[in-house]
N, C-alpha and C positions, 0 to 999 in steps of 0.2 A: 425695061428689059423683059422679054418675055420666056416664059414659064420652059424650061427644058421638059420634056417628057423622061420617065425614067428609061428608056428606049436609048435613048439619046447620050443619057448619061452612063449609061453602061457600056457603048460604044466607044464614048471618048476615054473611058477608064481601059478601053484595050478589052474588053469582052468580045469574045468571035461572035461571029453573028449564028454559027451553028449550036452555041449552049447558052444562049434565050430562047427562054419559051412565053409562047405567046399565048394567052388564054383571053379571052374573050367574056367579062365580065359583066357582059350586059346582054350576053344571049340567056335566053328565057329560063331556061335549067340551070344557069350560074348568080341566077340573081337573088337568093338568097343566101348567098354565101356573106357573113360577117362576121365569121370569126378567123382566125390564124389558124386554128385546125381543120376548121373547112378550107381553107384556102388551101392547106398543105395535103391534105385527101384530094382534092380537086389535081392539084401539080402531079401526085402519085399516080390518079388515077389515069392522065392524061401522058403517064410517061409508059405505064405498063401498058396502054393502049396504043402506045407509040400516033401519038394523036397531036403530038408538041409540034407544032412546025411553025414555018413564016409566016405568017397571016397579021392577024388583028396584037394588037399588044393589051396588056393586063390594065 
């Protein structure tokens, strides 16, 4: 059986597709992020910048 993305599983749990955010963890400026408070500074940062949209997933 193959691997759901967490994309995926937030969709079938009834998550809108409008409150995911999609961050992109592999572009060059996010690739240090490894910790849970970098992560959640990153989410912040990218919401006050209104920078959250459709794109890539996390």
């Amino acid at each position: 059986m193959p691997h759901k993305t967490v994309i995926e599983e937030l969709r079938e749990a009834g998550i809108e597709e409008s409150r995911i955010a999609y961050l992109d963890l592999d572009a060059r400026g996010n690739r240090k992020i490894t910790t849970p408070d970098q992560l959640d500074t990153l989410i912040e940062q990218s919401i006050d910048l209104g920078l959250v949209v459709s794109r890539m997933l996390v």
